[in-house]
Every structure is written in C-alpha cells, then in structure tokens.
PDB file with SEQRES, HELIX, SHEET and CRYST1 records, atoms N, CA, C and O in Angstrom:
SEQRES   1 A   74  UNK UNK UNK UNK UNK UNK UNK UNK UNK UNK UNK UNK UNK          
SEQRES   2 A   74  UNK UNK UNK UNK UNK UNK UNK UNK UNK UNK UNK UNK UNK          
SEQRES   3 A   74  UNK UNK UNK UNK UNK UNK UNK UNK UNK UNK UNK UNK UNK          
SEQRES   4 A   74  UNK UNK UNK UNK UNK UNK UNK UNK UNK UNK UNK UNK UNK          
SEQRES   5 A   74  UNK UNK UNK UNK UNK UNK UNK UNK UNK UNK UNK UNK UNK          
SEQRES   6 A   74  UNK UNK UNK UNK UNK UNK UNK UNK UNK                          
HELIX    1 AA1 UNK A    4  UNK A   10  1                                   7    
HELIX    2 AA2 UNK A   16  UNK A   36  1                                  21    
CRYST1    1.000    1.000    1.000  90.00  90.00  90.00 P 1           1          
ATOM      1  N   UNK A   1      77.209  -3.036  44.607  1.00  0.00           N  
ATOM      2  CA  UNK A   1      78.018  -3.466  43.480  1.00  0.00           C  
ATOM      3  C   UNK A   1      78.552  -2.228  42.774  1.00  0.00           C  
ATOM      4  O   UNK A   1      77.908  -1.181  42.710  1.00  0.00           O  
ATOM      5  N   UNK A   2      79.695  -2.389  42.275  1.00  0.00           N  
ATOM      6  CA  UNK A   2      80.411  -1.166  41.306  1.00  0.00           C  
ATOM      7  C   UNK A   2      79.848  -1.455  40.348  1.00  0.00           C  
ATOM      8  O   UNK A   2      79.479  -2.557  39.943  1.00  0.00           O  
ATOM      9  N   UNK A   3      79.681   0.302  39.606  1.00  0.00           N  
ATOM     10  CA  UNK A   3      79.040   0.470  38.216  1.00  0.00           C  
ATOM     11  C   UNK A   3      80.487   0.051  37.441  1.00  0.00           C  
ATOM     12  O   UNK A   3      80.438  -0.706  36.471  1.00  0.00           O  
ATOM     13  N   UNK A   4      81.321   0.400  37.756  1.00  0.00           N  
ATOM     14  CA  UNK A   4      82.533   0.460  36.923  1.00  0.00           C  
ATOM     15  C   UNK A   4      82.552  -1.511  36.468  1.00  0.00           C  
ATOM     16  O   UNK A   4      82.817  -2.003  35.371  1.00  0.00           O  
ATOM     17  N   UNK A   5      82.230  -2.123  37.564  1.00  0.00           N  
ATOM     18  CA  UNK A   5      82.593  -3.594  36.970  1.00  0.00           C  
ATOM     19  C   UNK A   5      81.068  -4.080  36.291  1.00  0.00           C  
ATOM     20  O   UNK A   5      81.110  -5.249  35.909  1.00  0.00           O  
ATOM     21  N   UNK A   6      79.436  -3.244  36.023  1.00  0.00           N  
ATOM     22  CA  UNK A   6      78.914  -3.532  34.971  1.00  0.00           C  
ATOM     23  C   UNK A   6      79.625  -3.257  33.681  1.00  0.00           C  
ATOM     24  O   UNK A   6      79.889  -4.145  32.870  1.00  0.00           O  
ATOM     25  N   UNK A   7      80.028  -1.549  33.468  1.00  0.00           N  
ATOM     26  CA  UNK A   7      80.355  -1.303  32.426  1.00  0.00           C  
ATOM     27  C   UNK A   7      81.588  -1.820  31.872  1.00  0.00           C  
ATOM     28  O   UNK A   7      81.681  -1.662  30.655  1.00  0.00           O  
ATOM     29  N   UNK A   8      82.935  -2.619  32.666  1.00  0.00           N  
ATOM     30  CA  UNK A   8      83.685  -3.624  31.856  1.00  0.00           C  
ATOM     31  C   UNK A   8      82.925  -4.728  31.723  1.00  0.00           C  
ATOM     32  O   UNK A   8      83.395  -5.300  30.738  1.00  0.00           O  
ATOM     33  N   UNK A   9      81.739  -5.563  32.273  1.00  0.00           N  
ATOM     34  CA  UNK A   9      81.493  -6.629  31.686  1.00  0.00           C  
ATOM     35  C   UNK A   9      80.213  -6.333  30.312  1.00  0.00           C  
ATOM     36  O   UNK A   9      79.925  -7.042  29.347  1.00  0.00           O  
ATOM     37  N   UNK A  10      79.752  -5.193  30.690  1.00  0.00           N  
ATOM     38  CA  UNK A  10      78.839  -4.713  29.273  1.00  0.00           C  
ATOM     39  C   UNK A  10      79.902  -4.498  28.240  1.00  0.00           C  
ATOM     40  O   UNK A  10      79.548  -4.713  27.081  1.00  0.00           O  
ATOM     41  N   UNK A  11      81.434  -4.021  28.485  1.00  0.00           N  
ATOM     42  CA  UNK A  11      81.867  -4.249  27.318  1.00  0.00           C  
ATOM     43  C   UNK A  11      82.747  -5.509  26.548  1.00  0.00           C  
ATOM     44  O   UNK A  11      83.482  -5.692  25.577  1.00  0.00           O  
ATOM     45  N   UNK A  12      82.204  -6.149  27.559  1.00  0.00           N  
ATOM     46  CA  UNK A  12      83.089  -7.542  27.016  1.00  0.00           C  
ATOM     47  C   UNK A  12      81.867  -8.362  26.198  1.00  0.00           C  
ATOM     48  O   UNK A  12      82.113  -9.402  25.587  1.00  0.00           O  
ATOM     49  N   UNK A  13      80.665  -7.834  26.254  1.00  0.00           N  
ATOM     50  CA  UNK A  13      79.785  -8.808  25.292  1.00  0.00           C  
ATOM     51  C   UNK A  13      80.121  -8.291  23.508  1.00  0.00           C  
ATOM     52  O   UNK A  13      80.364  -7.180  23.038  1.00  0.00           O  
ATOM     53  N   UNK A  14      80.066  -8.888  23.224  1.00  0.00           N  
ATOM     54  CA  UNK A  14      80.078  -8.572  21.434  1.00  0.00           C  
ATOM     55  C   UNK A  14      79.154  -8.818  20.658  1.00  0.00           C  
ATOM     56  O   UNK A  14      79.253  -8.464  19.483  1.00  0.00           O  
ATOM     57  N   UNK A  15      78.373  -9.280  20.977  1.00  0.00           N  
ATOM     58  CA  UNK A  15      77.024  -9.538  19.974  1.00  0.00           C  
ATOM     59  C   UNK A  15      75.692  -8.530  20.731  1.00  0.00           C  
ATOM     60  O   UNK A  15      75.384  -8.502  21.923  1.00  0.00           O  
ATOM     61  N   UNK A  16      75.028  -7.701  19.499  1.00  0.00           N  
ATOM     62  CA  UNK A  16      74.371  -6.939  19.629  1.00  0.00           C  
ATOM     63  C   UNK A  16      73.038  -7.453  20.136  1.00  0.00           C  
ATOM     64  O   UNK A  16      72.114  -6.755  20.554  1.00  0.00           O  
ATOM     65  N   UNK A  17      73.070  -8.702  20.042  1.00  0.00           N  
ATOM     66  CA  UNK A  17      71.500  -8.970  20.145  1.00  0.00           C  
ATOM     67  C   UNK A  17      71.862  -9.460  21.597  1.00  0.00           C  
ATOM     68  O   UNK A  17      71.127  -8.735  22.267  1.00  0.00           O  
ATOM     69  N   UNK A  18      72.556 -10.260  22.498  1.00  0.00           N  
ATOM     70  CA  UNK A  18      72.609  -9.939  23.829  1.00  0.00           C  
ATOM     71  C   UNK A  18      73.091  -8.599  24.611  1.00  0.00           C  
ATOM     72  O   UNK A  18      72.530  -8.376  25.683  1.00  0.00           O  
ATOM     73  N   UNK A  19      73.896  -7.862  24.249  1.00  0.00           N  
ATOM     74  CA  UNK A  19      73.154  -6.247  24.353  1.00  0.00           C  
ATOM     75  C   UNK A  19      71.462  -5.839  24.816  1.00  0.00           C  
ATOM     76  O   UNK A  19      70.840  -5.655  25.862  1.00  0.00           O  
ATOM     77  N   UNK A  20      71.276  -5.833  23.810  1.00  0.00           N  
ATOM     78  CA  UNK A  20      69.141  -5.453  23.912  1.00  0.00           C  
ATOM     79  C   UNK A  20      68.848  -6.560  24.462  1.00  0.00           C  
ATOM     80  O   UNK A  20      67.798  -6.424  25.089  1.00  0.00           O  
ATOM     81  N   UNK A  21      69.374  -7.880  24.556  1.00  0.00           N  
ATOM     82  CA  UNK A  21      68.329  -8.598  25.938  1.00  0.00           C  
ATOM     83  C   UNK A  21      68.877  -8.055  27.632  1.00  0.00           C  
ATOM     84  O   UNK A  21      68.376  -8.083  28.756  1.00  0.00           O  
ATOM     85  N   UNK A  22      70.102  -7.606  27.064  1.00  0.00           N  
ATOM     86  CA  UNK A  22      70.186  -7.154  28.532  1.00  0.00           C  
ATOM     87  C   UNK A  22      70.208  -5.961  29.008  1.00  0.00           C  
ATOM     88  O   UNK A  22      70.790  -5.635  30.043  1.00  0.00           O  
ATOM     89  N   UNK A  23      69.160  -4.762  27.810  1.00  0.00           N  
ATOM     90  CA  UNK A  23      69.257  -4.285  28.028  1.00  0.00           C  
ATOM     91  C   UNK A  23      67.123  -4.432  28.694  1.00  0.00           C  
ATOM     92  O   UNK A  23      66.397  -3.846  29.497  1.00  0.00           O  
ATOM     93  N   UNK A  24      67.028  -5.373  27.879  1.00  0.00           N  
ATOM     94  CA  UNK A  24      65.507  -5.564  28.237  1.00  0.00           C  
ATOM     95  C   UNK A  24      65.206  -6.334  29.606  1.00  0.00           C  
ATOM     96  O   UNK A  24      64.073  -6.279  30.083  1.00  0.00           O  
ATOM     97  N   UNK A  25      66.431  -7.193  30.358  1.00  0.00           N  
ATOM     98  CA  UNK A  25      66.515  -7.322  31.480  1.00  0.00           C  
ATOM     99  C   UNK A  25      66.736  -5.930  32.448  1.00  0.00           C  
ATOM    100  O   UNK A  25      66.665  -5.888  33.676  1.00  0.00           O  
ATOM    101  N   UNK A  26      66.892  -5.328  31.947  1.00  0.00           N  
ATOM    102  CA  UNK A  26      67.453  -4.033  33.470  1.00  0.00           C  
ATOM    103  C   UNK A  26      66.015  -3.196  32.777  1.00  0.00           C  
ATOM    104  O   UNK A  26      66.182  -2.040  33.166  1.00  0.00           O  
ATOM    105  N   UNK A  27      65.143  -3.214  32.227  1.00  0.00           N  
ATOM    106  CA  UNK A  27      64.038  -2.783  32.029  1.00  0.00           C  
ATOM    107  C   UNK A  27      63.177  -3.391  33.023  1.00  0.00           C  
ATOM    108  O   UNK A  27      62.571  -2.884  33.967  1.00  0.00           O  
ATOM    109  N   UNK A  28      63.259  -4.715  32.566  1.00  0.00           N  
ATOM    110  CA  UNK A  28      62.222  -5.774  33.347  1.00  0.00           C  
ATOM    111  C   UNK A  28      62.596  -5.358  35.024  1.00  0.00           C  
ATOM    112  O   UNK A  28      61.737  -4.823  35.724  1.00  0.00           O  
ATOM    113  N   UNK A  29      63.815  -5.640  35.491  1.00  0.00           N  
ATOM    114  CA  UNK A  29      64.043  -5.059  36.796  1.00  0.00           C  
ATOM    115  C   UNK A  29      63.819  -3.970  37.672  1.00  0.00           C  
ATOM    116  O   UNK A  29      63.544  -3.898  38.870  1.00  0.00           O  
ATOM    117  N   UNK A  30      64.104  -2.711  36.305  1.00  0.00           N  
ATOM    118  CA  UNK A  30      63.370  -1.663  36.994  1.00  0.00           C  
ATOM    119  C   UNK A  30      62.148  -1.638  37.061  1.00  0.00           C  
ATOM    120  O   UNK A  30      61.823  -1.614  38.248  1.00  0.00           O  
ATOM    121  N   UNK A  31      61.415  -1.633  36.494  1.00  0.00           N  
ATOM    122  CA  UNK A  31      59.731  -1.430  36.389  1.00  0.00           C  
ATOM    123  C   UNK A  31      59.250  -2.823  37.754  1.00  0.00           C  
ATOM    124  O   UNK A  31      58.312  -2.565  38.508  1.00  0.00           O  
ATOM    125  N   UNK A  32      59.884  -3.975  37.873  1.00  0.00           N  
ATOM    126  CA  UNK A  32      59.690  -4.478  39.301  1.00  0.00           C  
ATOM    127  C   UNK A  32      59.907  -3.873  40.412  1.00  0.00           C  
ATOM    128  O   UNK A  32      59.240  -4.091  41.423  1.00  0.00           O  
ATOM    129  N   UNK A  33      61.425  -2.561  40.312  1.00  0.00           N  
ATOM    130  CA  UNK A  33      61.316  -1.995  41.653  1.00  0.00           C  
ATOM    131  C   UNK A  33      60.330  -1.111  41.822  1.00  0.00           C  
ATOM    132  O   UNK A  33      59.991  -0.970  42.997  1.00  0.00           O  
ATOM    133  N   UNK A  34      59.730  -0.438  40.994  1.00  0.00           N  
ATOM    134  CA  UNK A  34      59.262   0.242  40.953  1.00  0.00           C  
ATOM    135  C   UNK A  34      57.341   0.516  41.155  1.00  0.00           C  
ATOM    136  O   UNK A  34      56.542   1.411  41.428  1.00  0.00           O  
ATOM    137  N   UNK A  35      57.380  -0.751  40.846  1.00  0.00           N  
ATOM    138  CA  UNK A  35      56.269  -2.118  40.837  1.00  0.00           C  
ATOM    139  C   UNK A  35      56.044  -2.020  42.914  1.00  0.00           C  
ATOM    140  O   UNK A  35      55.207  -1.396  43.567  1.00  0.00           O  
ATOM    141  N   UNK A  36      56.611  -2.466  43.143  1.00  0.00           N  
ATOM    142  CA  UNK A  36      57.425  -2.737  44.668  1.00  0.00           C  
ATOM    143  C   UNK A  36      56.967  -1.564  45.206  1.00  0.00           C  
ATOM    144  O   UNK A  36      55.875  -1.648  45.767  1.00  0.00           O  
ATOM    145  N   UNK A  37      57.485  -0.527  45.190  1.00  0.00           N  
ATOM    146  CA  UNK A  37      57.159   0.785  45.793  1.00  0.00           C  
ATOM    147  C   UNK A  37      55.723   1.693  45.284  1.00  0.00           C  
ATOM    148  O   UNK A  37      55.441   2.864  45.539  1.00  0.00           O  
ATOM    149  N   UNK A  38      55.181   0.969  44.710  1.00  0.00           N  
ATOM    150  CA  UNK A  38      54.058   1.417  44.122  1.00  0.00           C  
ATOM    151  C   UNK A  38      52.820   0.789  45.071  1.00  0.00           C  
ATOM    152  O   UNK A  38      51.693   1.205  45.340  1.00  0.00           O  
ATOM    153  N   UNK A  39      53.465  -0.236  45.391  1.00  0.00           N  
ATOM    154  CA  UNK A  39      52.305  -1.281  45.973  1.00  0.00           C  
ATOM    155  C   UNK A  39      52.387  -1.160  47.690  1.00  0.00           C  
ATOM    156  O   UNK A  39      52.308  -2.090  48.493  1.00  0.00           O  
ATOM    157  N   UNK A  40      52.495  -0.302  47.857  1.00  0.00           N  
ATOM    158  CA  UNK A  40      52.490  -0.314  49.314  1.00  0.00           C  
ATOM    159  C   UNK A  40      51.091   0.158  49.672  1.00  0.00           C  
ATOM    160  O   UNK A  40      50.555   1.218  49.351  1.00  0.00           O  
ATOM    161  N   UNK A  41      50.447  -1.168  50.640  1.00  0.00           N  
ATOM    162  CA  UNK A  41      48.907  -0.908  50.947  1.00  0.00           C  
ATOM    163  C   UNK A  41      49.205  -0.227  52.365  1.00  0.00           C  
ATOM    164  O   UNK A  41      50.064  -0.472  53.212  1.00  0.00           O  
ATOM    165  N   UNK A  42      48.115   0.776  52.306  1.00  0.00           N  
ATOM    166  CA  UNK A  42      47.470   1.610  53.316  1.00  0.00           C  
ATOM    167  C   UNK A  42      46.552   1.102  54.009  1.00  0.00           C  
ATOM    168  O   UNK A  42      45.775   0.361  53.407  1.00  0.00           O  
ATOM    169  N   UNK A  43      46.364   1.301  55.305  1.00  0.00           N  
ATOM    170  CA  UNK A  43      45.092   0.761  55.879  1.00  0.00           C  
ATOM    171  C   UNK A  43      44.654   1.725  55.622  1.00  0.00           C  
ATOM    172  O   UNK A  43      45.349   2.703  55.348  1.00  0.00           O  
ATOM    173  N   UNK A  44      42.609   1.738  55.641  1.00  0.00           N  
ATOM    174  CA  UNK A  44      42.143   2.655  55.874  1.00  0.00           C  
ATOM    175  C   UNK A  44      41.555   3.604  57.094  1.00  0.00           C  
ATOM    176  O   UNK A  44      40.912   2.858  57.833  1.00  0.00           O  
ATOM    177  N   UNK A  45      41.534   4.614  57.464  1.00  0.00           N  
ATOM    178  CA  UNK A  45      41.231   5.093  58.678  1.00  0.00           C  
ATOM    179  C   UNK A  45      39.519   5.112  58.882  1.00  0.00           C  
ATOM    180  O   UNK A  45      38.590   5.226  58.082  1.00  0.00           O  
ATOM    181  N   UNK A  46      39.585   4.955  60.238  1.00  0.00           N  
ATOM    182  CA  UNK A  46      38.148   4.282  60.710  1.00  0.00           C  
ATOM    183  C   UNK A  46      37.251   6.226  60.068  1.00  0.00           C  
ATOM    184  O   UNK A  46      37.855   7.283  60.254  1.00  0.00           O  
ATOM    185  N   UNK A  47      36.248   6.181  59.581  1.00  0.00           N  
ATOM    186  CA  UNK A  47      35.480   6.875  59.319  1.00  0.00           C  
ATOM    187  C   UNK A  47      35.726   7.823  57.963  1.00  0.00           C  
ATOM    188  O   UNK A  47      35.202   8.917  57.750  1.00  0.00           O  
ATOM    189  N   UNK A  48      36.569   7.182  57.193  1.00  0.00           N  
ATOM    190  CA  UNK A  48      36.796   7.936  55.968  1.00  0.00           C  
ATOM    191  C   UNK A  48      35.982   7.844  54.981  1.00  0.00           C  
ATOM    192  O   UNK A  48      35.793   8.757  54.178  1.00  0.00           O  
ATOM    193  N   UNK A  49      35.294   6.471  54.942  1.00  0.00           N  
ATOM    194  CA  UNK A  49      34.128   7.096  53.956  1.00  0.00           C  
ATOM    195  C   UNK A  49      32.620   7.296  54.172  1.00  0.00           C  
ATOM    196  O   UNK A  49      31.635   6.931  53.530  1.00  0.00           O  
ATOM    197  N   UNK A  50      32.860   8.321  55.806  1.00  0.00           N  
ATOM    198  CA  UNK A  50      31.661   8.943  55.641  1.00  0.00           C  
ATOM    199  C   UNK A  50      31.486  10.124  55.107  1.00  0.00           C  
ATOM    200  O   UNK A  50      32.160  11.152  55.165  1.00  0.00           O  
ATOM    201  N   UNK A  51      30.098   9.754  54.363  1.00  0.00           N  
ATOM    202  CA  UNK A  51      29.176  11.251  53.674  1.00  0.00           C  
ATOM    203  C   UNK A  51      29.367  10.242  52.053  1.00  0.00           C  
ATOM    204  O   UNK A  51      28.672  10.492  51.068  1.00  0.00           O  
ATOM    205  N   UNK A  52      30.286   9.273  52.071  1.00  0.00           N  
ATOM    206  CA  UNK A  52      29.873   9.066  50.821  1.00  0.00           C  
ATOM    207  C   UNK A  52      28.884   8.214  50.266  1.00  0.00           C  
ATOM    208  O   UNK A  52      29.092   7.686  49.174  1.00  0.00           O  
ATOM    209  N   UNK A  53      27.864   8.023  50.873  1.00  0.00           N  
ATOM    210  CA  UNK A  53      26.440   7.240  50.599  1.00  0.00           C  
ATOM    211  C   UNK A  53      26.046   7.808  51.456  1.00  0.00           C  
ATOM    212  O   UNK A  53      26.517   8.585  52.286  1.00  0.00           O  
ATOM    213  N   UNK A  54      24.359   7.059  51.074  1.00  0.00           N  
ATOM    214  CA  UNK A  54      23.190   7.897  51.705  1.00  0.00           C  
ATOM    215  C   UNK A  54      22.381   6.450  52.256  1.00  0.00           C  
ATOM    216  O   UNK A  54      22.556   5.561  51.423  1.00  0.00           O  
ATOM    217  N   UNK A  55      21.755   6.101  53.138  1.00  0.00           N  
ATOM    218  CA  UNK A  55      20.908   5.197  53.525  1.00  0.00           C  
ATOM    219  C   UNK A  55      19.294   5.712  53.268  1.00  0.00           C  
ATOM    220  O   UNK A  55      18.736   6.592  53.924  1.00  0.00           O  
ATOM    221  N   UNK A  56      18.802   5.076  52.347  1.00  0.00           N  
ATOM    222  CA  UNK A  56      17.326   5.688  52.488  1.00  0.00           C  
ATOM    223  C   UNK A  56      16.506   5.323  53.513  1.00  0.00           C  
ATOM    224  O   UNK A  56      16.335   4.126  53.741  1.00  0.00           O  
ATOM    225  N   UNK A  57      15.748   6.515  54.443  1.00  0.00           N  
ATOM    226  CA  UNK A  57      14.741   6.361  55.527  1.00  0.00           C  
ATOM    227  C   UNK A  57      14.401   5.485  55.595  1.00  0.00           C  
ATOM    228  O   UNK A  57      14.662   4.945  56.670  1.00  0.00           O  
ATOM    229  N   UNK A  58      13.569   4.627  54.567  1.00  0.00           N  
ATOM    230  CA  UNK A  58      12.771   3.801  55.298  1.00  0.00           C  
ATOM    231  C   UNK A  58      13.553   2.173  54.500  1.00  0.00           C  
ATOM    232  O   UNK A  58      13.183   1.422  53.598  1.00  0.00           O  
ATOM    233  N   UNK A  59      14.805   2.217  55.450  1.00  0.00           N  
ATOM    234  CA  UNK A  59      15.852   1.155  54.991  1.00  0.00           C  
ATOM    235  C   UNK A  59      15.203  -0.025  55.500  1.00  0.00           C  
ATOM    236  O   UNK A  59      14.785  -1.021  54.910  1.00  0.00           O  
ATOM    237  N   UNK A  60      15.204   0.297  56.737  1.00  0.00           N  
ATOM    238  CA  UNK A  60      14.594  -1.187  58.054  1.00  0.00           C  
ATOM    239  C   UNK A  60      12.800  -1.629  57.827  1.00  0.00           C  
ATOM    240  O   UNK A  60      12.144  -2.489  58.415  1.00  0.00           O  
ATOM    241  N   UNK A  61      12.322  -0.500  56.569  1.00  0.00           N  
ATOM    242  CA  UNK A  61      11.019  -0.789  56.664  1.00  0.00           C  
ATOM    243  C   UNK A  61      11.012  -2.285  55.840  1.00  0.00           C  
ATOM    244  O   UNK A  61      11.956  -2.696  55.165  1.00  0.00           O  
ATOM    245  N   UNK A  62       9.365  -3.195  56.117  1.00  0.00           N  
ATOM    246  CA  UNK A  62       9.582  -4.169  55.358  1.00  0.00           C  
ATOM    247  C   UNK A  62       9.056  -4.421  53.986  1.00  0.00           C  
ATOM    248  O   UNK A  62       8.034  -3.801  53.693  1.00  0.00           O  
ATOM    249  N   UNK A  63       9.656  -5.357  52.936  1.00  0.00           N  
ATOM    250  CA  UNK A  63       9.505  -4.986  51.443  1.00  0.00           C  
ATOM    251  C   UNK A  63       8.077  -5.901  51.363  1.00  0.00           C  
ATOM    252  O   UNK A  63       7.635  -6.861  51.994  1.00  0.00           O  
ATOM    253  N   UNK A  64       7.509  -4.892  50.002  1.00  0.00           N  
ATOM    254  CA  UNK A  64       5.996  -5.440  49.664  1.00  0.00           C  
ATOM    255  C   UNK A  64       6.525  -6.758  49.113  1.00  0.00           C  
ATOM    256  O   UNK A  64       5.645  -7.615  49.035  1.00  0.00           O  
ATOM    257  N   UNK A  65       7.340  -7.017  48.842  1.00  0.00           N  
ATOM    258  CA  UNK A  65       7.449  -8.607  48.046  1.00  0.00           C  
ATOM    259  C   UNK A  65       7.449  -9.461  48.883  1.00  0.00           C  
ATOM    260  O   UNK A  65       6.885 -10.498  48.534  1.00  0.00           O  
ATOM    261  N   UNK A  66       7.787  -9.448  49.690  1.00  0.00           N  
ATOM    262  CA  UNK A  66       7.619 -10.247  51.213  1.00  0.00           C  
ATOM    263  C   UNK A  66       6.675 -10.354  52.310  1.00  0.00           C  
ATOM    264  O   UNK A  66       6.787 -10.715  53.481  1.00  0.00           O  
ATOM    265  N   UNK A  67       5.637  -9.905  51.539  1.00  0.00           N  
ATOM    266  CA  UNK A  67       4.671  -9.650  52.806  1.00  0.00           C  
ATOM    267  C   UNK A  67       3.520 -11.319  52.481  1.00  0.00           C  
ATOM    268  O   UNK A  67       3.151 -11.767  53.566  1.00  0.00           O  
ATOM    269  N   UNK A  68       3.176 -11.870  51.689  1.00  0.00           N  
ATOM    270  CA  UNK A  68       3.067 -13.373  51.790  1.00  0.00           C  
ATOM    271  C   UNK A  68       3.951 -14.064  53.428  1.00  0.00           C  
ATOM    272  O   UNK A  68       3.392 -14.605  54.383  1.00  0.00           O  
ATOM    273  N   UNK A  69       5.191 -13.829  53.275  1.00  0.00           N  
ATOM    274  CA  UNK A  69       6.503 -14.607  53.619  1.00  0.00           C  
ATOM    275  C   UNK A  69       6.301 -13.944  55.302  1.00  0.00           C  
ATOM    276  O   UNK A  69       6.983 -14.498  56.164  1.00  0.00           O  
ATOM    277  N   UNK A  70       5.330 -12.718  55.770  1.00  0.00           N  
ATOM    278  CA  UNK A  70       5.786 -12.122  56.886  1.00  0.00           C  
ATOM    279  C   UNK A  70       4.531 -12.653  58.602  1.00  0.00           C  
ATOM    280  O   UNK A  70       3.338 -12.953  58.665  1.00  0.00           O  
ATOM    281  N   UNK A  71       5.679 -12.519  59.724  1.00  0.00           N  
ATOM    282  CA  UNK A  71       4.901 -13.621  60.249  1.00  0.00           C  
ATOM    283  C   UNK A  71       3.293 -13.231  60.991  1.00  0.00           C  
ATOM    284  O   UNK A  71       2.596 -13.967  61.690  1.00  0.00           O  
ATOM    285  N   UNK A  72       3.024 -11.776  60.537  1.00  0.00           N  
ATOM    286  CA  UNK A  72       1.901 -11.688  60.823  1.00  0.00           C  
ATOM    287  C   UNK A  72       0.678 -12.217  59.626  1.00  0.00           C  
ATOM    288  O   UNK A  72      -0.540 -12.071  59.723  1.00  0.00           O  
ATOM    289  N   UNK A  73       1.276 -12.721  58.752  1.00  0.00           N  
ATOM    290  CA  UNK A  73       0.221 -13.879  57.736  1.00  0.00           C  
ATOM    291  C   UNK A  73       0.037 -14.683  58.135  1.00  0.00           C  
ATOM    292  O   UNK A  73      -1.011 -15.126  57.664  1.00  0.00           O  
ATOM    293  N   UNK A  74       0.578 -15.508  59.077  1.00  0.00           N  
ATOM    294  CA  UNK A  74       0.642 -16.797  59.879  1.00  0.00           C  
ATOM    295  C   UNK A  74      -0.603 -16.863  61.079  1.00  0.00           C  
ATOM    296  O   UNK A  74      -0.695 -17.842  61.819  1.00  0.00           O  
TER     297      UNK A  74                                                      
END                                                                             
C-alpha cells in the first residue's frame, strides 16, 4: 500500500479524537507485529541441559517410608 494514500486519508479526518484512536490503532498493530516475531519457538537441541542438575547416588535406593509397603515384608 502507498504511504502517500495513508497520509491524504489521515488528512481528511477532522476530529482530533479519531486522530488518537487511530493513532492507538497503528500502536495496537505494531506491537502485534512485533508480538509475531518475538514468538518464534525453538526446538530444543537433544543434550542441552546437561550439567544442569545433579541426580543424587543413591536415587534408585529404596525410601524408609516404604519399607512397611516393600515385598520382602510379605
């Protein structure tokens, strides 16, 4: 679209207060494109967040709260 045929129809409005709504529409629009290009998801690559946790040793061991529940009580 030509800028030249916004700025004759921006000057054919005469009332100030549709002015600032349209000027609060081309606000609202930009901050959507911008919105848009902001949001572009990344996959993540296989092994990027290693080193950032730690597994404690004895992960697989079994918990004292459960030992009622374990099947050598049986």
């Amino acid at each position: 679209m030509n800028e030249q045929l916004i700025y004759s129809k921006l000057s054919l409005l005469s009332s100030e207060s549709l002015k600032v709504e349209l000027l609060q529409y081309l606000d609202y629009l930009l901050s959507k494109q911008f919105a848009e290009k902001s949001t572009l998801k990344r996959m993540p690559r296989f092994g990027s967040a290693k080193g950032t946790f730690k597994m404690a040793p004895d992960f697989d061991a079994p918990l004292d709260d459960f030992k009622d529940y374990s099947p050598d009580k049986i």
